[in-house]
Structure formats: structure tokens, C-alpha cells
C-alpha positions as CSV (number, residue, x, y, z in Angstrom):
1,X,45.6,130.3,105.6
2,X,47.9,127.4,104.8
3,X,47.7,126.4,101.1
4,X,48.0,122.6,100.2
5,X,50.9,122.8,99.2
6,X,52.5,124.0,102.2
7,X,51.0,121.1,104.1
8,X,52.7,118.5,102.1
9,X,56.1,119.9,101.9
10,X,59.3,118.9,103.9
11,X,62.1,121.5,105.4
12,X,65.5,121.3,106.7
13,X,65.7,123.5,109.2
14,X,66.8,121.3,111.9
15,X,68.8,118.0,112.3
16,X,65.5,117.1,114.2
17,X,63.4,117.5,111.1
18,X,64.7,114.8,110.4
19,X,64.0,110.5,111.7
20,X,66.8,108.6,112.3
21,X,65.8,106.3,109.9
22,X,65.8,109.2,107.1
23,X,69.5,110.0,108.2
24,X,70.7,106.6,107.0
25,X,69.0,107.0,103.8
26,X,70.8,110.2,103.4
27,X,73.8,108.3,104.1
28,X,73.1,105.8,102.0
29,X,72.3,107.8,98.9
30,X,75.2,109.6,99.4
31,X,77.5,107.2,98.9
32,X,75.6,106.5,95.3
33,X,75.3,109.9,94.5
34,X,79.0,110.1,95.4
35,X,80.0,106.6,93.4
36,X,77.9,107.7,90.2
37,X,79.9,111.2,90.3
38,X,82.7,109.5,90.6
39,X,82.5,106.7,87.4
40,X,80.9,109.7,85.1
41,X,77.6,108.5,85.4
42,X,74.7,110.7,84.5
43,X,72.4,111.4,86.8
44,X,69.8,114.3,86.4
45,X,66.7,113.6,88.5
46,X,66.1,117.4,89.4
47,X,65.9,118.3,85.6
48,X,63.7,121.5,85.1
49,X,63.8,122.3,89.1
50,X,65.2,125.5,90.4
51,X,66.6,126.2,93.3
52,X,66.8,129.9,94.7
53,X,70.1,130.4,97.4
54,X,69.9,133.5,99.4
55,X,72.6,134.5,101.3
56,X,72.9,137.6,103.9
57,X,75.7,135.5,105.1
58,X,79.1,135.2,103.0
59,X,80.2,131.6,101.5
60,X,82.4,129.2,100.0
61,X,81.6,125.7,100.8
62,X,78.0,126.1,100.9
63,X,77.5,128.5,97.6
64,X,79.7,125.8,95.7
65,X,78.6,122.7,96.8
66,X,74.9,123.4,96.6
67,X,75.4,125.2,93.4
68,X,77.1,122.8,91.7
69,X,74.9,120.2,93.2
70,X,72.1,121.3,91.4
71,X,73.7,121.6,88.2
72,X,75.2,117.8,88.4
73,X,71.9,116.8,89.3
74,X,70.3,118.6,86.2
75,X,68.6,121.5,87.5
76,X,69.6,125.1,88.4
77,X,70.7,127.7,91.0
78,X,69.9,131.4,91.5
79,X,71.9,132.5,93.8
80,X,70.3,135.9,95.7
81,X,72.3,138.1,97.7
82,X,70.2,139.9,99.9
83,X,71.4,143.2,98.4
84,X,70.1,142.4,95.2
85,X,66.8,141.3,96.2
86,X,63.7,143.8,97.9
87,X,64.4,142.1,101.3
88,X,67.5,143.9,101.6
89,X,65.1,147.1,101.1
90,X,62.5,146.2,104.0
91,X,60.8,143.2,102.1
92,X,58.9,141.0,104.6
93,X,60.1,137.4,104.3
94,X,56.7,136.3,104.2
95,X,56.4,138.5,100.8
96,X,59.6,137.1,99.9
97,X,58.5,133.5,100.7
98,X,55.2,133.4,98.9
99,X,56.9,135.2,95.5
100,X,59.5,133.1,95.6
101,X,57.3,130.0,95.9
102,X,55.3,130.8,92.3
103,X,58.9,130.5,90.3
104,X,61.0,128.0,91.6
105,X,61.2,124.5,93.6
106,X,63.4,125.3,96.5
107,X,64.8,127.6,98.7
108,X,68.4,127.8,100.2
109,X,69.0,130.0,102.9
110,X,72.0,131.1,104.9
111,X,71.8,133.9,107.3
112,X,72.2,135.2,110.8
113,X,68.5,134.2,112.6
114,X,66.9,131.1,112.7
115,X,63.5,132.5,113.4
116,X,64.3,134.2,110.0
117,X,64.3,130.9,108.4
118,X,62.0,129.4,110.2
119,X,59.2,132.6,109.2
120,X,60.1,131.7,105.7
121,X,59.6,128.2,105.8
122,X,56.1,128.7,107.4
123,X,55.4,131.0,104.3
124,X,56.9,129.2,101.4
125,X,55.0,126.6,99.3
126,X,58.5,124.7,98.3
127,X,60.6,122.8,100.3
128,X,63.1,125.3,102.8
129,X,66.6,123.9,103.3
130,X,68.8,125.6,106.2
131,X,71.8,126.9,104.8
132,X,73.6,128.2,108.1
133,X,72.1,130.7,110.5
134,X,74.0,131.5,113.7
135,X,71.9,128.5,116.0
136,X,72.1,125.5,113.7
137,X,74.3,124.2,110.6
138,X,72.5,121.1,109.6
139,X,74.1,120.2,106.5
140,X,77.1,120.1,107.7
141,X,77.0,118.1,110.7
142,X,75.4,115.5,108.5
143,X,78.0,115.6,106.1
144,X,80.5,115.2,108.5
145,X,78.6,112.6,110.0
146,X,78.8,110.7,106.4
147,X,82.8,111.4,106.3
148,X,83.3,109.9,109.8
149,X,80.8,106.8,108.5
150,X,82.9,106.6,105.3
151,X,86.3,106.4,108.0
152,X,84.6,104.2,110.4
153,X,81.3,102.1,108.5
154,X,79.0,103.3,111.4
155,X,78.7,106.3,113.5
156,X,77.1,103.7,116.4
157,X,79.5,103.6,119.3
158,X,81.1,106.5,118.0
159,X,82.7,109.3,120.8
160,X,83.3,112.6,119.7
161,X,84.5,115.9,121.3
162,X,84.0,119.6,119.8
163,X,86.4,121.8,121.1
164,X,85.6,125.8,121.0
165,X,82.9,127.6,121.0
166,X,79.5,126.1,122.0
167,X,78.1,128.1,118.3
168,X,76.0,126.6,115.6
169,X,78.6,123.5,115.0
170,X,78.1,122.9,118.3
171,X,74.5,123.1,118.6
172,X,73.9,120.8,115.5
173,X,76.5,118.4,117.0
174,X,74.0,118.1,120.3
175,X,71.0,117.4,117.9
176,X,73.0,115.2,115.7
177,X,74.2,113.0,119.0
178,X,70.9,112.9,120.0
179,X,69.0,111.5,117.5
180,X,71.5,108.9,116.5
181,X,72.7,108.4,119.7
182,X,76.2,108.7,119.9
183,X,78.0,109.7,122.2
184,X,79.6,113.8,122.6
185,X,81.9,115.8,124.9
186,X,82.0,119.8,123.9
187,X,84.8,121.6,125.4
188,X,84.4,125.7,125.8
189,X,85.6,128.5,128.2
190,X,82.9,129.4,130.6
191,X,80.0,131.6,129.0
192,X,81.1,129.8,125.6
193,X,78.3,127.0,126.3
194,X,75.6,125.8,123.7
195,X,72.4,126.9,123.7
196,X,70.4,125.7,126.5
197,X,67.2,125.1,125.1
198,X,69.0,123.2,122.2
199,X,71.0,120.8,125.2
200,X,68.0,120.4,127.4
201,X,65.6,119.2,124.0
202,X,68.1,116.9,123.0
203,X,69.1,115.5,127.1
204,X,64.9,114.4,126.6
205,X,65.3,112.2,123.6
206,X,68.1,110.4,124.2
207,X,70.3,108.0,126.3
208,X,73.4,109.1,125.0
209,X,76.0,111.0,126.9
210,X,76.2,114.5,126.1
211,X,78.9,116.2,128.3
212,X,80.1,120.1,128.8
213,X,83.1,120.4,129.8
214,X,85.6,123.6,130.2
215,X,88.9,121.0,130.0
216,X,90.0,120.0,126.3
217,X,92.3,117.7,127.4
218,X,89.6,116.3,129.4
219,X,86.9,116.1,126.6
220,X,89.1,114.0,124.2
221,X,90.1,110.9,126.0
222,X,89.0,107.6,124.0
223,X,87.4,110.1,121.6
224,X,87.6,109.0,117.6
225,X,86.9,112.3,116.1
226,X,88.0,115.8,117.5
227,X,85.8,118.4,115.8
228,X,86.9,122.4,115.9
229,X,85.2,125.5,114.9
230,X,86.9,129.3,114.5
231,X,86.3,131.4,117.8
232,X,85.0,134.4,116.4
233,X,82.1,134.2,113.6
234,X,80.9,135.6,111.2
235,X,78.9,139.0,112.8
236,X,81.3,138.7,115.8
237,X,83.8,140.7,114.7
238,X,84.1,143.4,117.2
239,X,84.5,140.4,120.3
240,X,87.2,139.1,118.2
241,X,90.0,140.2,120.8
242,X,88.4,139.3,123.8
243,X,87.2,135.8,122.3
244,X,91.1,135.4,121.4
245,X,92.2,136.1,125.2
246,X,88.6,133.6,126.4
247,X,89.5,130.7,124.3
248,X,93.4,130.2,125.0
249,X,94.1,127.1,125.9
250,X,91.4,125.4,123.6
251,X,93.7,125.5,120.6
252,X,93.8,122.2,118.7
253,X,97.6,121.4,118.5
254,X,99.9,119.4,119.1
255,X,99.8,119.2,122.4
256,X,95.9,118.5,122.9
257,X,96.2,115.4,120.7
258,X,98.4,113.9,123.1
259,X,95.8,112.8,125.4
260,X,93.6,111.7,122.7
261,X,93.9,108.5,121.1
262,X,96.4,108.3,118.3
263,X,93.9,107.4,115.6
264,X,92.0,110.3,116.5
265,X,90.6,111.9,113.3
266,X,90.3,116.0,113.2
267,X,87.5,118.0,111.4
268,X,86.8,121.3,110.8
269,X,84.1,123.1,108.7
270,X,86.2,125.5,107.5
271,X,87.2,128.1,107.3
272,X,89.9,127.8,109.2
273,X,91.9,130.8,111.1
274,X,95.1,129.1,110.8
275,X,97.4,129.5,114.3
276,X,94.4,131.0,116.2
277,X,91.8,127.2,117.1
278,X,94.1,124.6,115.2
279,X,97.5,124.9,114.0
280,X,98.6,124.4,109.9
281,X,100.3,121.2,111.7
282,X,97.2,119.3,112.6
283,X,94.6,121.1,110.1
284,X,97.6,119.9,107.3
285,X,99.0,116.5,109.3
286,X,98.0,112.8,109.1
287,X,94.7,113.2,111.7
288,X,93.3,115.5,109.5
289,X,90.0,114.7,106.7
290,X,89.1,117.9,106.9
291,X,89.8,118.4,102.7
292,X,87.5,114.9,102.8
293,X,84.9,117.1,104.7
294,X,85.0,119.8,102.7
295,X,83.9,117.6,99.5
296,X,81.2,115.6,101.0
297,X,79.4,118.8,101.4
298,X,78.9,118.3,97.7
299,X,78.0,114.7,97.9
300,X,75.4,114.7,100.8
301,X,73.6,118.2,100.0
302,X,72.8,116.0,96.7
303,X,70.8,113.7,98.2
304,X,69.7,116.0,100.5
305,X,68.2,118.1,97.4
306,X,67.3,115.0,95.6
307,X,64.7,114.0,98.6
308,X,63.6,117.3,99.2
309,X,62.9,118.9,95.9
């Protein structure tokens, strides 16, 4: 039985959840959320609301920034490590989703499946924002795609190329380029692709071209931005030496930005294996906005929060 309140409620779960039209809002609330943070305004329009975070998944960027999000924007976090909490103790996230729902106003999650948080977003009453799981990292391809606009005033006509592994980056990347139409060049070693069923929904929505390539120097000619990701995630541990002998060659140095343009501008979610898929030279050189990344996590997952909750 779906309660009423479950039918009016919005998730994150996907870059698709979401209209293009809705992404510019974002964008554009950003940058006042970001402006108001910035001249000491007050701004506390989620007073009284709670957020719950769990994690099964270990953080930085994503505990801090929607942590302190909340509290800038006058509510709360509880942050629950799956541990500490009965699903780490055979819980069903249905159980979990329906408790959780009767005390507080959100809930973050960041953890391995994507069915996982998709099975708690068809149980929760309150809105259910996508943390990371190992498919899809929505919040921050769109805050990257508000630090690009912030570079470049648009992301239309915009050519980017992800270098690495075809992981959750990746994936949101394809969804991102899709709806906004964009256009994308991933570069991986063979058997490193993005998911299929992620490339073929997005090749049926859109005119933009999406490209998989196994060349780096290939994927970023006439790109703007060059995007990276580490080559062995978190729950990947043990294919750690065999992804370090797959992926040579698709280091971001030096050498790679060559045959891009010399504007190009180099992201990377962080964090970063230094040495291993970009060297200290580019992640700390002029190309880089990766720091400037980093923070608009903080300013987008505001206004992400503010429309949701």
C-alpha cells in the first residue's frame, strides 16, 4: 500500500529524476545559496527539518558538505553508520525506511547498491537523496556541472572527456550529457566500459554525442573539461593490482594534456591516488578546479536539500 505521502514526494536517485529545466534551477539557486554564504547572509529555510545520512560507504566530501549544509540552512543531520543502526544487524530497508520516515524529513544515503536505495526510496515517506552507490553519483556530477557553468556561463556546446574507469562518475556523466545535451567522450581500457543499460537509456533521449573510446589521447581533442576518477574503488580492493597493470596508459599527466586544448580545465571528485590516474602536477597545476569542485559540493547539495525537503 502506498501512503499519500509517498505519492507526493520527490527523490534523487538519478540525474534522470530530474527535468532539464529543474537542473538550471538548481544551478541557479546555487549560485544564491553560494552568494548569500558568501556576504554572511542568513538563510535558514529548513529550520526544524532533519535530515538522517546513512553511510555503509566511507566519506569526506559528502559527510561534510551535506552536513554542514543542513546546519547553514537551519536544520540538522544525523549521521548513521550502518553499524550503529539494526540494518547492519539484518534490518530490512523497508523496516528501516518506514521508521525512519515517522522522525525525520529526509534521508541521505551512500552505499554500494543502487537497488538498495532505490528499495528504500519506494518505502520511505520523505524525500530520498542518492548519496553515492557504486552505479550512479548524482550530486556530484551536478555540482561539477555548476563549477564548469561558473568557468564557462553555460554548459551548452560544452565537450567533455572522462578518462578511467567507466564507474559511477562515468555513468552519471552519460546521464548528465544526456539530458542537457552536451556533448561526452569516455576513455577506458577494454572491459572498463559504462554500464550498458545506463549508455543505451541515455543514446534514446538524446542527440548528443556520447562516444567510448579505449584512446585518451583520442578522447580529449577540442575537449574543455578533462574529468578523472581513481581506478580502484571503494569495495575493489582486492582488483587493485590488476586494475593498476589494465589502466596504464590512462594516467592524466603531462603528457595527455598535450593533445588537448591548452585551456582545458581538469576535475576530479576526489579522492585522489596521487601518481596512480593524475599526477600532483596536474591535480596541483594551473588546469586544475578541482579544490573549486570540492566546495561546490557544499553549495549545490543546498539547493538540492532546499527543493527536496
Amino acid at each position: 500500500m502506498v501512503s499519500k505521502n509517498q505519492k507526493n514526494k520527490r527523490d534523487l536517485l538519478s540525474i534522470l529524476d530530474l527535468t532539464r529545466e529543474e537542473v538550471d534551477e538548481l544551478l541557479e539557486r546555487t549560485s544564491k545559496l553560494k552568494e548569500k554564504l558568501k556576504q554572511a547572509v542568513p538563510y535558514q529555510p529548513l529550520k526544524g527539518k532533519t535530515l538522517a545520512m546513512i553511510f555503509t560507504k566511507s566519506s569526506t566530501r559528502t559527510r561534510v558538505s551535506f552536513e554542514v549544509g543542513m546546519l547553514q540552512l537551519g536544520g540538522q543531520a544525523i549521521f548513521l553508520d550502518s553499524g550503529d543502526i539494526q540494518l547492519g544487524r539484518g534490518e530490512s530497508l523497508a523496516d528501516t525506511a518506514r521508521t525512519l520516515s515517522r522522525y525525520v524529513d529526509g534521508i541521505l544515503i551512500r552505499t554500494f547498491s543502487q537497488r538498495d536505495v532505490e528499495e528504500l526510496a519506494r518505502y520511505a515517506e520523505v524525500p530520498v537523496l542518492n548519496g553515492l552507490t557504486d552505479l550512479l553519483h548524482p550530486c556530484q556530477i551536478l555540482s561539477d556541472i555548476y563549477t564548469i557553468v561558473e568557468r564557462r556561463g553555460s554548459y551548452q556546446g560544452l565537450k567533455l572527456a572522462h578518462i578511467g574507469d567507466g564507474n559511477n562518475i562515468a555513468n552519471s556523466w552519460i546521464q548528465a550529457a544526456a539530458l542537457l545535451g552536451f556533448d561526452l567522450s569516455i576513455a577506458c581500457p577494454p572491459g572498463y566500459e559504462p554500464d550498458r543499460n545506463i549508455l543505451n537509456e541515455a543514446l534514446k533521449i538524446t542527440y548528443s554525442q556520447i562516444t567510448i573510446l579505449h584512446d585518451p589521447r583520442e578522447a580529449v581533442k577540442d575537449v574543455e573539461v578533462l574529468s578523472t576518477d581513481v581506478w580502484t574503488s571503494m569495495g575493489q580492493e582486492t582488483e587493485r593490482e590488476q586494475r593498476l597493470r589494465d589502466f596504464q596508459g590512462f594516467q592524466v599527466n603531462r603528457e595527455l594534456l598535450s593533445f588537448a586544448p591548452q585551456n582545458v580545465m581538469v576535475m576530479h571528485c576526489l579522492p585522489a591516488h596521487r601518481g596512480e590516474e593524475i599526477t600532483d602536477e596536474v591535480l596541483d597545476g594551473k588546469h586544475s578546479i578541482v579544490f573549486e569542485q570540492a566546495e561546490n559540493r557544499l553549495h549545490l547539495q543546498k539547493a538540492i536539500l532546499e527543493k527536496f525537503l
